[in-house]
mmCIF file as gemmi writes it, N, C-alpha and C atoms, coordinates in Angstrom:
data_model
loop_
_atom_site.group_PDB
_atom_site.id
_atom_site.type_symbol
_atom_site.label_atom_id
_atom_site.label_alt_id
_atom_site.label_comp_id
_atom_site.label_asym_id
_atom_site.label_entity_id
_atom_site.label_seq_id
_atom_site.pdbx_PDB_ins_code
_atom_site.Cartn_x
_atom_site.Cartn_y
_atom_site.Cartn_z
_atom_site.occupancy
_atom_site.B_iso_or_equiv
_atom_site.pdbx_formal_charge
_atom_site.auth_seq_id
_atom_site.auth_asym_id
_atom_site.pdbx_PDB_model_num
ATOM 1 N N . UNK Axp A 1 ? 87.881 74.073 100.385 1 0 ? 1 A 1
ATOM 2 C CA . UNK Axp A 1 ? 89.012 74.398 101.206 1 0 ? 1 A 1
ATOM 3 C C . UNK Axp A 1 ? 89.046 75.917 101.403 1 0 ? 1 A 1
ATOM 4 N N . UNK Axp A 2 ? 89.057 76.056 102.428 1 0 ? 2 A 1
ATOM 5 C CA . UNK Axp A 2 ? 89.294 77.789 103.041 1 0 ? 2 A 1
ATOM 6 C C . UNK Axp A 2 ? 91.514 77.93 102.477 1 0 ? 2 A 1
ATOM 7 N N . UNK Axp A 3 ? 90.991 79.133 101.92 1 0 ? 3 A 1
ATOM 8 C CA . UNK Axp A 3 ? 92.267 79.875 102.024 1 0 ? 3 A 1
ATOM 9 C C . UNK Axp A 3 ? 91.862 81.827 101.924 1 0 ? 3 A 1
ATOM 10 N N . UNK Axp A 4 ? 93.227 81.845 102.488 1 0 ? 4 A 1
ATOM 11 C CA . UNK Axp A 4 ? 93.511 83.557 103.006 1 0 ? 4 A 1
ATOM 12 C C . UNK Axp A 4 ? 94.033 84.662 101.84 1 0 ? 4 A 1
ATOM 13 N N . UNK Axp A 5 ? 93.088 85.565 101.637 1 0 ? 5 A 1
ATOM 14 C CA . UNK Axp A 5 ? 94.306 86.722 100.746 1 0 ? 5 A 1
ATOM 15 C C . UNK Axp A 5 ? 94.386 88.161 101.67 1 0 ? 5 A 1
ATOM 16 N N . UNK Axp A 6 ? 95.325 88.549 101.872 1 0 ? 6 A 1
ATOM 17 C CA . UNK Axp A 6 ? 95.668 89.458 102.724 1 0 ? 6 A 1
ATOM 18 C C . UNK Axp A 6 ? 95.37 91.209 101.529 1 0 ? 6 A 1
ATOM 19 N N . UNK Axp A 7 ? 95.202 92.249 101.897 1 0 ? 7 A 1
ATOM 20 C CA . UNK Axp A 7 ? 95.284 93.572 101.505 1 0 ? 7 A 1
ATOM 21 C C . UNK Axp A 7 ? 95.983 94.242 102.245 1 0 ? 7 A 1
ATOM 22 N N . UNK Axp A 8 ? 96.747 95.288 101.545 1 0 ? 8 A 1
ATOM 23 C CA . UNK Axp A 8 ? 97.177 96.572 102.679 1 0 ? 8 A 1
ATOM 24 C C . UNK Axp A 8 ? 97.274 97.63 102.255 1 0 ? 8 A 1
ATOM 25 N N . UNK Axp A 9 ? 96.722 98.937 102.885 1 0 ? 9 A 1
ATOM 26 C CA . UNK Axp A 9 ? 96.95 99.944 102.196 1 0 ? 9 A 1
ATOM 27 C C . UNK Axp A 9 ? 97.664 101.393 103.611 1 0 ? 9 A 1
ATOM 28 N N . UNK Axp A 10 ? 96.651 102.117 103.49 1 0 ? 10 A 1
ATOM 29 C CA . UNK Axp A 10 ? 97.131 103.357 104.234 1 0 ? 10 A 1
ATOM 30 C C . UNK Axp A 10 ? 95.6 103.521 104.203 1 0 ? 10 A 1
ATOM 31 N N . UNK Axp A 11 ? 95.967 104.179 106.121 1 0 ? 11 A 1
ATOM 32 C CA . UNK Axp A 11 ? 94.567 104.988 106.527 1 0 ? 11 A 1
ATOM 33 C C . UNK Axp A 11 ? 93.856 105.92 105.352 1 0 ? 11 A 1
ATOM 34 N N . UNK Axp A 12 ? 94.576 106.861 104.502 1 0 ? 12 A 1
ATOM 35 C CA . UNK Axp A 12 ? 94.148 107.961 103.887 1 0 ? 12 A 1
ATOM 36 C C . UNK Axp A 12 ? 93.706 107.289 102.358 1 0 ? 12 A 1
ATOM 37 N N . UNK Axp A 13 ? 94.134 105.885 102.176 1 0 ? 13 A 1
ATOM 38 C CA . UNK Axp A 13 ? 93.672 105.485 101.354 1 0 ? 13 A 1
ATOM 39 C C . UNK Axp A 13 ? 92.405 104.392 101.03 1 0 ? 13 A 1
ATOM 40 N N . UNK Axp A 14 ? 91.807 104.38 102.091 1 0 ? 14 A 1
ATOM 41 C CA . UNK Axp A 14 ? 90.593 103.785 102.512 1 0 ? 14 A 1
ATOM 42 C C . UNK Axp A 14 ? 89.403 103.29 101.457 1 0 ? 14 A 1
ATOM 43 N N . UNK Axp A 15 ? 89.121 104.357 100.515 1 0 ? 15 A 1
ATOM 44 C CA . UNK Axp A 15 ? 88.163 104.368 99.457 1 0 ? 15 A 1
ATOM 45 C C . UNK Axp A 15 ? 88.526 103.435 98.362 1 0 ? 15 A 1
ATOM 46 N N . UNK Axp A 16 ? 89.803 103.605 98.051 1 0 ? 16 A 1
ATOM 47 C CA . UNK Axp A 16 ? 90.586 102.888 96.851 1 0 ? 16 A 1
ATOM 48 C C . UNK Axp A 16 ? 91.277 100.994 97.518 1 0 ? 16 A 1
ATOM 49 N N . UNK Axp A 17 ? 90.887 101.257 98.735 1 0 ? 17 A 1
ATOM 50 C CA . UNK Axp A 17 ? 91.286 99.897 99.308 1 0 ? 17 A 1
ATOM 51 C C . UNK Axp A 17 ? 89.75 98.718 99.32 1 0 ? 17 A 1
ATOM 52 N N . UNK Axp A 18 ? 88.946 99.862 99.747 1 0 ? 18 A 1
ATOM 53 C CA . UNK Axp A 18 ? 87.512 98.881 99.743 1 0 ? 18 A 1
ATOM 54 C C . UNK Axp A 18 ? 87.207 98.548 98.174 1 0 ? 18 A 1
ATOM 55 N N . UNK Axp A 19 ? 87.426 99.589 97.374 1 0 ? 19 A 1
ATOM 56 C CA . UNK Axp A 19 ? 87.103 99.388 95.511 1 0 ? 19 A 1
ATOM 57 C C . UNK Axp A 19 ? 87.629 98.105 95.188 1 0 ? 19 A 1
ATOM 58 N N . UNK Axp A 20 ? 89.174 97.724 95.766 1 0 ? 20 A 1
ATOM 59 C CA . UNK Axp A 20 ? 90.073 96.781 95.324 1 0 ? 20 A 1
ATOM 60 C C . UNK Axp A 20 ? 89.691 95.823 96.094 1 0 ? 20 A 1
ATOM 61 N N . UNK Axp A 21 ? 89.26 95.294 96.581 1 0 ? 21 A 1
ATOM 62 C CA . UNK Axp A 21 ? 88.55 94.514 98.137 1 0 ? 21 A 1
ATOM 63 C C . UNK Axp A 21 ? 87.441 94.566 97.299 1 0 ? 21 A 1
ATOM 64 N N . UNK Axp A 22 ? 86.521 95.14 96.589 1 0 ? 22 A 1
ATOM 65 C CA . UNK Axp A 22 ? 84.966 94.572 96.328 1 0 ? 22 A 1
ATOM 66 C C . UNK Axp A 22 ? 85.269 93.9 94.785 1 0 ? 22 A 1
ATOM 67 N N . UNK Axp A 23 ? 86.235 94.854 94.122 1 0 ? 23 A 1
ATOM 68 C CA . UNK Axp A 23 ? 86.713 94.145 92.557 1 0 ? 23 A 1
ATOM 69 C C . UNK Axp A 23 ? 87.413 92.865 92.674 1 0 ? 23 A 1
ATOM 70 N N . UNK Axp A 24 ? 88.067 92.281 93.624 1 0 ? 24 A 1
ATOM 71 C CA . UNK Axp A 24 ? 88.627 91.292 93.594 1 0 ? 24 A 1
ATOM 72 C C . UNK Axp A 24 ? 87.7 90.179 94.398 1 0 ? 24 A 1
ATOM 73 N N . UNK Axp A 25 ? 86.278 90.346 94.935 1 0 ? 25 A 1
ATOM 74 C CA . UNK Axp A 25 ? 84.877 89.641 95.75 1 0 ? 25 A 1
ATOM 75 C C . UNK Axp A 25 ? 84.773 89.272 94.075 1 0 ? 25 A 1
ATOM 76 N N . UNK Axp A 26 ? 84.5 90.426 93.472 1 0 ? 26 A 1
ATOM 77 C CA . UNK Axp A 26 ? 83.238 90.078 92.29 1 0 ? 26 A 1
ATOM 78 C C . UNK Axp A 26 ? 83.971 89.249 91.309 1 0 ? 26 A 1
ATOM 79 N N . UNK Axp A 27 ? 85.272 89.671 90.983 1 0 ? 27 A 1
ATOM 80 C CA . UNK Axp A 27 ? 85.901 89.223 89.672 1 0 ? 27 A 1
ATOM 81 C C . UNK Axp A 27 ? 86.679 87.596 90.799 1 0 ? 27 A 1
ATOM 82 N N . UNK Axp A 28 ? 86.522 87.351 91.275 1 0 ? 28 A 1
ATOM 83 C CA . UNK Axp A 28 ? 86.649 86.013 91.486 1 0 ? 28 A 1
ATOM 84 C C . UNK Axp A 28 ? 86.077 84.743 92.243 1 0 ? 28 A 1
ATOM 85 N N . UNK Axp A 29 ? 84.485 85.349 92.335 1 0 ? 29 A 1
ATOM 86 C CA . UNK Axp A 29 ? 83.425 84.883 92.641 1 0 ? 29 A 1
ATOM 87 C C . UNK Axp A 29 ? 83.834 83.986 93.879 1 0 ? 29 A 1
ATOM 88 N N . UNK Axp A 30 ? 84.461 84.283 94.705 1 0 ? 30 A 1
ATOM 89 C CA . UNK Axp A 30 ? 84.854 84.053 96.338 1 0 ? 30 A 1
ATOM 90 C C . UNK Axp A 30 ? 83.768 83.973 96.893 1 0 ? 30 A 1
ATOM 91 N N . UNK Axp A 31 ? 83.598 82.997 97.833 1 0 ? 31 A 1
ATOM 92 C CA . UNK Axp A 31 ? 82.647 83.006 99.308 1 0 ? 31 A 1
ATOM 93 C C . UNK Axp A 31 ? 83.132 83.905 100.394 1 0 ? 31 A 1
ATOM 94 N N . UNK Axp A 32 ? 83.249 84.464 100.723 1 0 ? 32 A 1
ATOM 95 C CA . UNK Axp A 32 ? 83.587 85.498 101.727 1 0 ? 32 A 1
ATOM 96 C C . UNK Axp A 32 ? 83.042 84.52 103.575 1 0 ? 32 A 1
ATOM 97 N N . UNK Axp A 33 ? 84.145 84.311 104.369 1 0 ? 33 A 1
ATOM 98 C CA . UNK Axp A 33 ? 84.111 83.578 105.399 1 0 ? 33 A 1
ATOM 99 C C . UNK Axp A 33 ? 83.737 84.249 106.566 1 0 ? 33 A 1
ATOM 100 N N . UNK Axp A 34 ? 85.067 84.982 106.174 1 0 ? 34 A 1
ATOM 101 C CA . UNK Axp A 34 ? 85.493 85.899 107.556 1 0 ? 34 A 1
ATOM 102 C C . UNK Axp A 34 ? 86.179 87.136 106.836 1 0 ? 34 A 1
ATOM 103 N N . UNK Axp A 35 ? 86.016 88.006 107.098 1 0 ? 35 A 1
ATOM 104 C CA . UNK Axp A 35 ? 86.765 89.513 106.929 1 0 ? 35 A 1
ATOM 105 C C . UNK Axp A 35 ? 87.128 90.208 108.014 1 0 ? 35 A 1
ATOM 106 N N . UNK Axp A 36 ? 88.126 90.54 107.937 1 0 ? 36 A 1
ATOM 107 C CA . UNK Axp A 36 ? 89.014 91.336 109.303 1 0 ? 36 A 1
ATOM 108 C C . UNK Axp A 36 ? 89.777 92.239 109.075 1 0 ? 36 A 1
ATOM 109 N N . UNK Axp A 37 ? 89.565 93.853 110.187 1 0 ? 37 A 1
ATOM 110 C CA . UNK Axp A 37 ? 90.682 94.483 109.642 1 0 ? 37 A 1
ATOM 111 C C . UNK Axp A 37 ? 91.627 95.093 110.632 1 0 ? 37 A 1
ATOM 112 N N . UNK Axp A 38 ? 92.429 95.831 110.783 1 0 ? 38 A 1
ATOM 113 C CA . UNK Axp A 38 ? 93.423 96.667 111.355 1 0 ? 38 A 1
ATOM 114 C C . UNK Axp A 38 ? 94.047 97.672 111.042 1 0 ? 38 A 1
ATOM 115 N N . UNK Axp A 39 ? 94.058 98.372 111.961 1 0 ? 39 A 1
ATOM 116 C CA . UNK Axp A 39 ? 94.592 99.837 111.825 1 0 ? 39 A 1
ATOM 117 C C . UNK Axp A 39 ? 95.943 99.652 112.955 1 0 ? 39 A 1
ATOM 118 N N . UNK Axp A 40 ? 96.845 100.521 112.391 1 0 ? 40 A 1
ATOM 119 C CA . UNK Axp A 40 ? 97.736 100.468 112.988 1 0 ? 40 A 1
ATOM 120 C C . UNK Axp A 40 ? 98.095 101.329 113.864 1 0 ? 40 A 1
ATOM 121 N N . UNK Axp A 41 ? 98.221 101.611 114.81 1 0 ? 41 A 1
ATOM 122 C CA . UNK Axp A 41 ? 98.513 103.209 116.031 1 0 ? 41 A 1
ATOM 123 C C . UNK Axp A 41 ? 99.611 103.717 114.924 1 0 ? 41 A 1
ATOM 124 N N . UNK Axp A 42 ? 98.708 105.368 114.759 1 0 ? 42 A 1
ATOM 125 C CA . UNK Axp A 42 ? 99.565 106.438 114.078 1 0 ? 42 A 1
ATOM 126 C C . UNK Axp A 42 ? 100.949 106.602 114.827 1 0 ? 42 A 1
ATOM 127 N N . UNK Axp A 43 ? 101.975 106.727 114.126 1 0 ? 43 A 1
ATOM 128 C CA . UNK Axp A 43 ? 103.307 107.031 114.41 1 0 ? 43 A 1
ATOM 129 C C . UNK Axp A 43 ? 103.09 108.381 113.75 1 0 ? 43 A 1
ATOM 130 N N . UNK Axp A 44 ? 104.226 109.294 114.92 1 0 ? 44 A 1
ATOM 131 C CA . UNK Axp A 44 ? 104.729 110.543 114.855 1 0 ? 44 A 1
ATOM 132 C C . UNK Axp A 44 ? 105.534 110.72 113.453 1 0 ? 44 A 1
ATOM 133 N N . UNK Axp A 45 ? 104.991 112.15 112.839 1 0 ? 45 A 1
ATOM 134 C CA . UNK Axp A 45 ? 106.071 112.373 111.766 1 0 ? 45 A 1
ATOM 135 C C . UNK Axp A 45 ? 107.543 112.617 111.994 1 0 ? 45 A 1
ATOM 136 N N . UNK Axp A 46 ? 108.167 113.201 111.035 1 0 ? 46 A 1
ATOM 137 C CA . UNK Axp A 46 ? 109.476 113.135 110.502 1 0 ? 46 A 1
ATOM 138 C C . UNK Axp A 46 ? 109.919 114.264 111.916 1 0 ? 46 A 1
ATOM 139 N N . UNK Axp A 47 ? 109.248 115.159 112.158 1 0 ? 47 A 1
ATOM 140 C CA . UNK Axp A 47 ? 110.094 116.119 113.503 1 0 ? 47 A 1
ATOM 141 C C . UNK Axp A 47 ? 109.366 115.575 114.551 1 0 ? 47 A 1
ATOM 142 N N . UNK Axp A 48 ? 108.833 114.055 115.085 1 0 ? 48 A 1
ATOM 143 C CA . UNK Axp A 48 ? 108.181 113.828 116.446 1 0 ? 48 A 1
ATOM 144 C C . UNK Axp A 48 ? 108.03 114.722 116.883 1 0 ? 48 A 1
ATOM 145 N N . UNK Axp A 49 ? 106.795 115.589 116.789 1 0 ? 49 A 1
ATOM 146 C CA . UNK Axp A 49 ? 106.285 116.578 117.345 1 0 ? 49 A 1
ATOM 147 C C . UNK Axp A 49 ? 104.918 116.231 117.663 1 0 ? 49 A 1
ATOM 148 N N . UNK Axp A 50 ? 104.183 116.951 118.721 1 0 ? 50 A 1
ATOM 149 C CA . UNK Axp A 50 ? 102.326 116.3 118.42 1 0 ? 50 A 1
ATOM 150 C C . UNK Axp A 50 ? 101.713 117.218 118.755 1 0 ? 50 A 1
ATOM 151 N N . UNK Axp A 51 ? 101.991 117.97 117.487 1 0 ? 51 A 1
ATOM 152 C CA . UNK Axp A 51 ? 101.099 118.972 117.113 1 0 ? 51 A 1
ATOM 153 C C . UNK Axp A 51 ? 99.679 118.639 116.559 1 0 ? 51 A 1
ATOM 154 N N . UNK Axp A 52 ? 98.593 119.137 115.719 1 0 ? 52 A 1
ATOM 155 C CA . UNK Axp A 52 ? 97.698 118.71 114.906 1 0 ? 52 A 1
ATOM 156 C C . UNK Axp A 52 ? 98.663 118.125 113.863 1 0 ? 52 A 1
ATOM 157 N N . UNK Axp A 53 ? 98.031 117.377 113.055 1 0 ? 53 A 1
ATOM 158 C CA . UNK Axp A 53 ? 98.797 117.54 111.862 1 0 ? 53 A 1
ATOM 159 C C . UNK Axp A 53 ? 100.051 116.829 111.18 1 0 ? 53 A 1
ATOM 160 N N . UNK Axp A 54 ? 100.426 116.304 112.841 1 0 ? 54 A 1
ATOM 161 C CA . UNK Axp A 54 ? 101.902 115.985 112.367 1 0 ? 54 A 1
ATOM 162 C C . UNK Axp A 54 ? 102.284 114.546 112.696 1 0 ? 54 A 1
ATOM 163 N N . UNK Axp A 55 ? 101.107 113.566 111.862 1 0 ? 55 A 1
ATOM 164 C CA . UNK Axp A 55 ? 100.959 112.46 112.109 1 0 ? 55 A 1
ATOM 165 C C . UNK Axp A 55 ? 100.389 111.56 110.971 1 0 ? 55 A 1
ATOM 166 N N . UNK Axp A 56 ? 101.367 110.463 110.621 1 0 ? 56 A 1
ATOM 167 C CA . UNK Axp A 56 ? 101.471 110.141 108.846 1 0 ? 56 A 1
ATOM 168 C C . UNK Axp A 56 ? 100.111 109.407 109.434 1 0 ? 56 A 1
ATOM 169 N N . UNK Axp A 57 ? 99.507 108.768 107.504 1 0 ? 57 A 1
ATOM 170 C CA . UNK Axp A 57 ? 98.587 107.924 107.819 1 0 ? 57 A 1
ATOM 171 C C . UNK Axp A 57 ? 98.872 106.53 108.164 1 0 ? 57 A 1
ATOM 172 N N . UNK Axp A 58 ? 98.442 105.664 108.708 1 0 ? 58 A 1
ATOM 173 C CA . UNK Axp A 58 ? 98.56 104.222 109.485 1 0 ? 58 A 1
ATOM 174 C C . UNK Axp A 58 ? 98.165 103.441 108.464 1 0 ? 58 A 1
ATOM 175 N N . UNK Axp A 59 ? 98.807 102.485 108.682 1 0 ? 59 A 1
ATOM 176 C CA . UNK Axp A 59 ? 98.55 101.255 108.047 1 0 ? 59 A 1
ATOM 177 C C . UNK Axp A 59 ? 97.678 100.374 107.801 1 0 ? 59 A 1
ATOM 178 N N . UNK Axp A 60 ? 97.591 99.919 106.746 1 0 ? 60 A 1
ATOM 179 C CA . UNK Axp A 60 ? 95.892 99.09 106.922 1 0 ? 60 A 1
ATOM 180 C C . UNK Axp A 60 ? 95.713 97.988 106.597 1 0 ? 60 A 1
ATOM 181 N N . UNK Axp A 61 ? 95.552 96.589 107.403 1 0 ? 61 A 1
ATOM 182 C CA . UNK Axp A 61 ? 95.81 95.363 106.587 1 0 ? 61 A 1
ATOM 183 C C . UNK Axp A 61 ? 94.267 95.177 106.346 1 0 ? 61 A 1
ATOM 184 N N . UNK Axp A 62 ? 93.946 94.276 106.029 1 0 ? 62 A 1
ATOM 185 C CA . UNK Axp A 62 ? 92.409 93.45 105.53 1 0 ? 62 A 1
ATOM 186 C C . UNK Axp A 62 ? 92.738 92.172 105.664 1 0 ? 62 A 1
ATOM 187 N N . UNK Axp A 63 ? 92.133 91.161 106.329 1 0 ? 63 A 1
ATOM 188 C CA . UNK Axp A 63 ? 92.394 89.835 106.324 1 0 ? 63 A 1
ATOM 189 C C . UNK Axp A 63 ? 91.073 89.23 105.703 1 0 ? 63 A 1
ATOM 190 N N . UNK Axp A 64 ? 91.021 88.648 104.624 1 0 ? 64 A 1
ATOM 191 C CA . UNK Axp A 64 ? 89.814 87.825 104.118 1 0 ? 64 A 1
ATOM 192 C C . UNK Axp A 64 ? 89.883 86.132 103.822 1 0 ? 64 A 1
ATOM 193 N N . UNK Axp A 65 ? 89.498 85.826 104.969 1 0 ? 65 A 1
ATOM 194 C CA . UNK Axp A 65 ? 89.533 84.154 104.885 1 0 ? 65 A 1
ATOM 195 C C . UNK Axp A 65 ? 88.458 83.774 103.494 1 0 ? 65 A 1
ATOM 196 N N . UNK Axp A 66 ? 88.313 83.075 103.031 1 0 ? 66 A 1
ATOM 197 C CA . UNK Axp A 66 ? 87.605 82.716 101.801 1 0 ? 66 A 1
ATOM 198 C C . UNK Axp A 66 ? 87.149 81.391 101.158 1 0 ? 66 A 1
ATOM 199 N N . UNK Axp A 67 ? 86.093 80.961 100.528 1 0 ? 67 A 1
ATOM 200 C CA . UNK Axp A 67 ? 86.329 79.489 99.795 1 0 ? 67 A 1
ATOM 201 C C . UNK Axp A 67 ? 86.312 79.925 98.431 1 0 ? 67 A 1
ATOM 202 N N . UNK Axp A 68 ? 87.019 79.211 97.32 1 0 ? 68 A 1
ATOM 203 C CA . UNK Axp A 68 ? 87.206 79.443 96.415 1 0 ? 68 A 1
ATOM 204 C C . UNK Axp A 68 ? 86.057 79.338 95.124 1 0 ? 68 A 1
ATOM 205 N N . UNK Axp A 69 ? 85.585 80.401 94.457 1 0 ? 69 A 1
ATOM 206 C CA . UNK Axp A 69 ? 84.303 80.285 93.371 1 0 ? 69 A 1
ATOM 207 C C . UNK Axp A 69 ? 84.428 79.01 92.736 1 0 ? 69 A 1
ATOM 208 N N . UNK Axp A 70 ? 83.389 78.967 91.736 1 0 ? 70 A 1
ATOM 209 C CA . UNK Axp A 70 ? 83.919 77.855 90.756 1 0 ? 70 A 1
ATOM 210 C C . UNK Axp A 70 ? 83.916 78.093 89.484 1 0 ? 70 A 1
């Protein structure tokens, strides 16, 4: 049976999102189906300004369809 576990992190946290995404492949010996991801369009900071700079990091889901190890 296919089932879904979702991730989310932040654009700026990218490195520490794939670590947690490959530790949770290995430590639960998953079939990997489908993997999908998204970024979210950066929103303006706290003074909507658009300068360099002045633009938080975006959101990041991971969608991993899966069959379950044994």
């Amino acid at each position: 049976m296919q089932k879904v576990k979702l991730f989310k992190s932040i654009e700026s946290e990218l490195v520490a999102l794939e670590s947690e995404i490959n530790a949770w492949i290995e430590s639960s010996g998953a079939k990997i189906v489908s993997l999908t991801g998204n970024i979210a369009p950066q929103t303006s900071g706290s003074h909507g300004g658009t300068a360099i700079g002045s633009f938080s990091s975006s959101d990041v889901l991971i969608v991993v369809v899966y069959e379950a190890g044994n």
